[in-house]
C-alpha positions in Angstrom: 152.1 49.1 221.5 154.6 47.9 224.4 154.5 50.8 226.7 157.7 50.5 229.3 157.4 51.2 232.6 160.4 53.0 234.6 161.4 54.3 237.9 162.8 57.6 237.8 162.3 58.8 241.6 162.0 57.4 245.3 161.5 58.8 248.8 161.4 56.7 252.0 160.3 57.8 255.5 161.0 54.8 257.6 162.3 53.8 261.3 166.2 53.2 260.2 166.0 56.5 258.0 164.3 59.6 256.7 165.5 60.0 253.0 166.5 56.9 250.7 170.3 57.0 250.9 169.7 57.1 255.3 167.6 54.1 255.0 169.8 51.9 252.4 172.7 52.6 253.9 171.1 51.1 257.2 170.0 48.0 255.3 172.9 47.0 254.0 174.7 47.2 257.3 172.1 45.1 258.4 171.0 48.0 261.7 167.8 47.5 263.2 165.2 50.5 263.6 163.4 48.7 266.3 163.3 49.7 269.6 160.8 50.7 273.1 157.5 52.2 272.0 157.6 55.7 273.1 154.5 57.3 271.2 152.3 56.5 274.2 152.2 54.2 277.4 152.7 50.6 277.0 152.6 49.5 280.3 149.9 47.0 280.1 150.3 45.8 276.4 152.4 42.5 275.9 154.1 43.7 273.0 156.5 47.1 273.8 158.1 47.5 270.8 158.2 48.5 267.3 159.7 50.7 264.5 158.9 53.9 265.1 159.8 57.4 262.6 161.9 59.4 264.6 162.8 63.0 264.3 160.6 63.5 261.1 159.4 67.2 260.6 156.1 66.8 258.4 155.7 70.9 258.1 158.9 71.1 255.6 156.8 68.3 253.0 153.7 70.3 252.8 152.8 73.8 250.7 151.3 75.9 254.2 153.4 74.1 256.8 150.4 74.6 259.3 148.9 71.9 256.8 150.8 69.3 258.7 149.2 69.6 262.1 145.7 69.4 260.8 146.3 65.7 259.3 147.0 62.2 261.0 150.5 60.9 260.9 150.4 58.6 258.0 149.2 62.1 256.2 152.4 63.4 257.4 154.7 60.3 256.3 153.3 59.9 253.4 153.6 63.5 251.9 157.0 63.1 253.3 158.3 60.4 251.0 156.0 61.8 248.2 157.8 64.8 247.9 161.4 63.4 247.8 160.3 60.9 245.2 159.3 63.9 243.2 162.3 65.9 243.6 164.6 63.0 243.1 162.8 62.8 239.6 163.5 66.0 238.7 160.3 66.6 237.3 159.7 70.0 235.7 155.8 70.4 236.5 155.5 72.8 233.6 156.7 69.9 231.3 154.6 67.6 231.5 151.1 66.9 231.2 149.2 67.0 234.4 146.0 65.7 233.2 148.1 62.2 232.3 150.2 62.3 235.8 148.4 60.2 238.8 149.0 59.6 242.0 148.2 56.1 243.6 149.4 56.6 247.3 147.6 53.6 249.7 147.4 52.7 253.1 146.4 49.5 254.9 144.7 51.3 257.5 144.6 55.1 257.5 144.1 57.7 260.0 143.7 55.8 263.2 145.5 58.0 265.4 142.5 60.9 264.1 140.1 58.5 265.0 141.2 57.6 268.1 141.6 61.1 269.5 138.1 62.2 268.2 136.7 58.8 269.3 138.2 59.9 273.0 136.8 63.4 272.5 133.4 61.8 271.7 133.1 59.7 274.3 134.0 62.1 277.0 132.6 65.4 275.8 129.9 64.8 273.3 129.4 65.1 269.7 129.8 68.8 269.0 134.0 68.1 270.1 134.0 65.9 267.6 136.8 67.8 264.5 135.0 68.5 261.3 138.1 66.9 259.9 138.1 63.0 261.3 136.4 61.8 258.1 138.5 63.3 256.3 141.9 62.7 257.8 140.7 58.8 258.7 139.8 57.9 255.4 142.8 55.5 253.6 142.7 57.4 250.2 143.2 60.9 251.6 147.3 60.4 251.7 146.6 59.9 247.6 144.0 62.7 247.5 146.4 65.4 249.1 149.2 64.5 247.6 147.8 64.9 244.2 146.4 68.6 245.4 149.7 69.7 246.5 151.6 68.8 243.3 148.3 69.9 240.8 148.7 66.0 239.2 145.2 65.6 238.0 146.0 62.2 236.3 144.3 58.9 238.0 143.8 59.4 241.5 143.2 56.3 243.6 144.2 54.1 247.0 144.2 50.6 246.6 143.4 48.9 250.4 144.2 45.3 250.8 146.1 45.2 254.0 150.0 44.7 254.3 149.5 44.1 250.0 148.5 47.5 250.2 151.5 49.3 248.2 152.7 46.4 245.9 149.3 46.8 244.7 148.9 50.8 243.9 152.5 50.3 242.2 151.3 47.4 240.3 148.5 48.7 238.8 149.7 52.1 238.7 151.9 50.3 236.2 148.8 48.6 234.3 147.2 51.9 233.9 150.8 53.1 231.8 151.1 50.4 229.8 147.1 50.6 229.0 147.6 54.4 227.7 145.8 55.9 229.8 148.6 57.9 232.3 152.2 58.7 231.1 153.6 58.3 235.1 152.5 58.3 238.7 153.6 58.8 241.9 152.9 55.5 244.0 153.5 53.7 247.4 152.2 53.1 250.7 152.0 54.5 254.0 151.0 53.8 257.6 151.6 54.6 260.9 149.6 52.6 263.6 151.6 52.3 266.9 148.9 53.3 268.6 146.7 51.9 271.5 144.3 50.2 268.9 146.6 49.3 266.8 149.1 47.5 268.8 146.1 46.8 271.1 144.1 44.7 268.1 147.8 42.8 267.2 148.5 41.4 270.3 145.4 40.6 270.9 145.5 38.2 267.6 149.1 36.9 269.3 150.7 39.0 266.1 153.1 40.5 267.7 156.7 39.7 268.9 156.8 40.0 273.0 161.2 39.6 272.8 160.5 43.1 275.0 163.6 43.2 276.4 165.5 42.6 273.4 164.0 45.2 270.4 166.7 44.8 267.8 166.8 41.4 267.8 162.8 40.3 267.9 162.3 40.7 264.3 164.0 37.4 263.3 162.2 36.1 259.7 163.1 32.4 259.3 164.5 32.0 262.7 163.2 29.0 265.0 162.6 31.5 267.5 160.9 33.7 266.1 157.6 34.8 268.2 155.5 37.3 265.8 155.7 40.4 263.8 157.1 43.8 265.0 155.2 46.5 263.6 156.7 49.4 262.1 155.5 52.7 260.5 156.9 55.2 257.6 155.8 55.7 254.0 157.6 54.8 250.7 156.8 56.1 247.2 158.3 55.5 243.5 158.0 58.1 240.8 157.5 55.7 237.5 157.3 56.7 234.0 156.6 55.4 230.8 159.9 54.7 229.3 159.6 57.2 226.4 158.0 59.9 228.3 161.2 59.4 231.2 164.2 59.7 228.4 162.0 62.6 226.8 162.8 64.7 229.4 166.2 63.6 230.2 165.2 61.6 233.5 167.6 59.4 235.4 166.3 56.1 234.8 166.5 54.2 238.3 165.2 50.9 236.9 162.4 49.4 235.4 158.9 47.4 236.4 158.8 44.5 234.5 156.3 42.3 235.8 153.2 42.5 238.1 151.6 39.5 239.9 148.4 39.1 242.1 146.3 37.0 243.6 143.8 35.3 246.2 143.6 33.0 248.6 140.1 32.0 249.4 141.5 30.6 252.6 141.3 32.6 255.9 141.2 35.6 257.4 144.7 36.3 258.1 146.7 33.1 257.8 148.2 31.8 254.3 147.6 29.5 252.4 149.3 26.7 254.1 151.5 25.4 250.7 151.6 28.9 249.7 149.7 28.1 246.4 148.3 32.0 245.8 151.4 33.4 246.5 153.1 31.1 244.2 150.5 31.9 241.5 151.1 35.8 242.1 155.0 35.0 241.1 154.1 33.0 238.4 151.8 35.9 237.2 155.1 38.5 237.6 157.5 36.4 235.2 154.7 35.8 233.2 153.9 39.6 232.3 157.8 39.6 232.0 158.2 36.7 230.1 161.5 36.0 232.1 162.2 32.5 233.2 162.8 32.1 237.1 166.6 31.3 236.8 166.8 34.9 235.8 165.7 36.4 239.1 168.8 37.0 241.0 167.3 38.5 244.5 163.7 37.9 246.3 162.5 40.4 248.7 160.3 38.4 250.8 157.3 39.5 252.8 158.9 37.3 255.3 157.4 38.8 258.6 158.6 36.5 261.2 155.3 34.4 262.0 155.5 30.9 262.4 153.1 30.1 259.4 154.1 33.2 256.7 158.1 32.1 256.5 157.1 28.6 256.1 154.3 29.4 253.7 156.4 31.8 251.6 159.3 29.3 251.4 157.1 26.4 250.1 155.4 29.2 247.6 159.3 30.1 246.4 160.3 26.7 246.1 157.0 26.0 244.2 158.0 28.5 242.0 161.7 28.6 241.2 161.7 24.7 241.5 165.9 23.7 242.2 166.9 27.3 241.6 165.8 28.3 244.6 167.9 26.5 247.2 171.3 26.6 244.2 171.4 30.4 243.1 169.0 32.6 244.4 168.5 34.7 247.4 166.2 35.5 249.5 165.9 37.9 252.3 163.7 39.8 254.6 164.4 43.3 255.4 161.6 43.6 257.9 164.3 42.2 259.8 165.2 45.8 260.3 162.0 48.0 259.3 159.9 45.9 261.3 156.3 45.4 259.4 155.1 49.0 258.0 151.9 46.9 257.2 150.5 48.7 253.8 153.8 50.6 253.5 155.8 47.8 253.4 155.6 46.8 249.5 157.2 51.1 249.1 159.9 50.3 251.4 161.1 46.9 249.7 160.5 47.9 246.4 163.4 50.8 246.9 165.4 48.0 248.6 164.8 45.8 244.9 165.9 48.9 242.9 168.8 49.5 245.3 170.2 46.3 245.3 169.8 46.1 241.2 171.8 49.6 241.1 174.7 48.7 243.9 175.1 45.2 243.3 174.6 44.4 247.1 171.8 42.3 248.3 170.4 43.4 252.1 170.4 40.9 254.7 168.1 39.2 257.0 169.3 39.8 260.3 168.6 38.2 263.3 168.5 34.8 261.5 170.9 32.4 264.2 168.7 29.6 264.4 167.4 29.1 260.7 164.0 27.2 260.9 164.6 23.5 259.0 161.4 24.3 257.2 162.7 27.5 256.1 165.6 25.7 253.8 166.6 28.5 251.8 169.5 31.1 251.3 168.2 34.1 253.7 171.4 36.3 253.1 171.9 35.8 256.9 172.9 38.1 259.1 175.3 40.4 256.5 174.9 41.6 253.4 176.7 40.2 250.0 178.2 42.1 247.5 177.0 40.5 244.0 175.3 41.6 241.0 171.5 40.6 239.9 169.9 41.7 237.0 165.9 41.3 238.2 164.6 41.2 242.2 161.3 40.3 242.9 159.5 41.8 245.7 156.6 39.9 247.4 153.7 41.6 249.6 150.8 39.2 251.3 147.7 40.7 253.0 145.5 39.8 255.7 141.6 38.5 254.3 144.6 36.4 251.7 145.9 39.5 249.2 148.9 38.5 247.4 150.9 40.7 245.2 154.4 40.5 243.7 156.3 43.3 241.8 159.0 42.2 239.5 162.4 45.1 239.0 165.1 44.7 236.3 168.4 46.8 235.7 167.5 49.5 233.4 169.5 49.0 229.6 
């Protein structure tokens, strides 16, 4: 039995918007969301910047509004975009089965702002100040667990980790489970929110990060010569997706559909690809494959494209691997981390509503920043503005750190 897989709801919390239509409409003019850190002093960091959720009230998302102070900030985002994904689906709880409704809501690194604090609170006045709830609000799978409580889905319940792969990966095999049988739809994505001493801390440390302090909006620069790093970002992204039948059983506004699902390994290193990009390129292949969709019929690629020296280059050669002379006459590529920054395991959430965006509007987002395009980078990066034309299927690629690849593959609903 071919079981289809739909989209029939999104939400997005992110740093250039706090519902869907805030944050597209900030894509496609091509405005950056990064800016001075402000959640706590930077003074003696190298990096000073990132993406940061602003003005985002967590208490409105959650059942008991007092629910929102008891639970780390990635809780808070995530719950957040959960709930507008469910609204927007227009799901009538009492009509459907709740038993065959999961929720697969990740995060590349949880509550680290909960463990911080209590780690503080440990350190200076013992165990006993030490909140019964750390475990629980540290804990990367607690986003999924709450989430599911608050809406009574009692479907599969999981958190897929595997770094900045993190939501690509809950989506994709959210969408395995459907077509297997065993769920009729989920409520999937990512979210994270790390811009915090340790986090930004551990980065720079690795020489991760962008140091263009002085100039915010313009250090996220995929496939730029000058590019010096990643800028990290925070938010939380999640899809409501169907199977096909049980969606136009209830009358659902069909956003688009998931038609393929790659993933793969690297074997390689800890954090740096695959120099000739031969996993990521494997993970594509595995998406077109599931789709059985040649590459010339991929209009748009949503790159992971982070603005490291190695990852553009590495994606570019995996692309070109892929999509053979297509790729440098006909398709395009961009990277709207350009403007998010790097939400790390929400990132695959947030570019998988810019994929079904730009299938539905018929305008691809651009990579801005890009005024210097790297010769190694050789490919159409929608620089700078965004293009008005119609594509029928965008792919949207997501690499993690320890070599996680995963690539999710979005057609126009027909």
């Amino acid at each position: 039995m071919d079981r289809r897989v739909v989209i029939t709801g999104m939400g997005a919390v992110s740093p250039v918007g706090n519902d869907v239509e805030t944050f597209w409409q900030s894509l496609i003019a091509g405005k950056s969301g990064i800016g001075p850190i402000t959640q706590f002093d930077v003074s003696d960091y190298p990096c000073r910047i990132a993406g940061e959720v602003r003005d985002f009230d967590a208490s409105q998302y959650f059942n008991k509004p007092k629910d929102a102070r008891r639970t780390d900030r990635y809780i808070n985002l995530g719950m957040g975009a959960a709930k507008m994904a469910w609204k927007d689906s227009g799901i009538d709880y009492d009509s459907i089965d709740a038993d065959r409704f999961g929720v697969m809501l990740g995060s590349g690194i949880g509550g680290l702002g909960y463990l911080e604090k209590n780690h503080e609170a440990l350190l200076n006045k013992g165990p006993g100040r030490v909140s019964p709830f750390t475990i629980p609000m540290m804990i990367p799978n607690m986003a999924s667990g709450l989430v599911s409580m608050e809406l009574g889905l009692r479907g599969p319940n999981m958190a897929i980790v595997t770094a900045c792969a993190t939501a690509n990966h809950n989506i994709g095999e959210a969408w395995r489970i459907i077509k297997f049988g065993d769920a009729d739809g989920f409520l999937v994505g990512g979210a994270e929110s790390t811009i915090l001493p340790m986090g930004v801390g551990g980065f720079s440390n690795m020489r991760a990060l962008s140091t263009r302090n002085d100039e915010p909006e313009r250090a996220s620069r995929p496939f730029d010569v000058d590019r010096d790093g990643f800028v990290m970002g925070e938010g939380a992204a999640c899809l409501v997706i169907e199977e096909l039948e049980h969606a136009k059983k209830r009358g659902a506004n069909i956003l688009a559909e998931i038609v393929g699902y790659g993933v793969s390994g690297d074997a390689y290193h800890l954090s740096a690809p695959q120099p000739e990009g031969e996993g990521a390129a494997r993970c594509m292949q595995m998406a077109l494959r599931h789709a059985g969709m040649n590459p010339e019929e991929v209009g748009y690629v949503n790159a992971h494209g982070t603005s490291t020296g190695l990852g553009d280059i590495c994606e570019t050669k995996a692309v070109k691997k892929v999509f053979g002379d297509y790729a440098k006459d006909g398709l395009i590529v961009s990277s709207t981390k350009s403007m998010t920054g790097h939400l790390l395991g929400a990132a695959g959430g947030v570019e998988a509503i810019a994929c079904i965006q730009a299938l539905r509007e018929g305008i691809i987002p651009p990579t801005i920043n890009l005024e210097n395009q790297d010769p190694e980078c050789d490919l159409d990066y929608c620089a700078n503005t965004a293009r008005e034309v119609q594509v029928d299927a965008a792919l949207s690629n997501s690499f993690g750190f320890g070599g996680h690849n995963a690539s999710l593959l979005f057609k126009r609903y027909a």
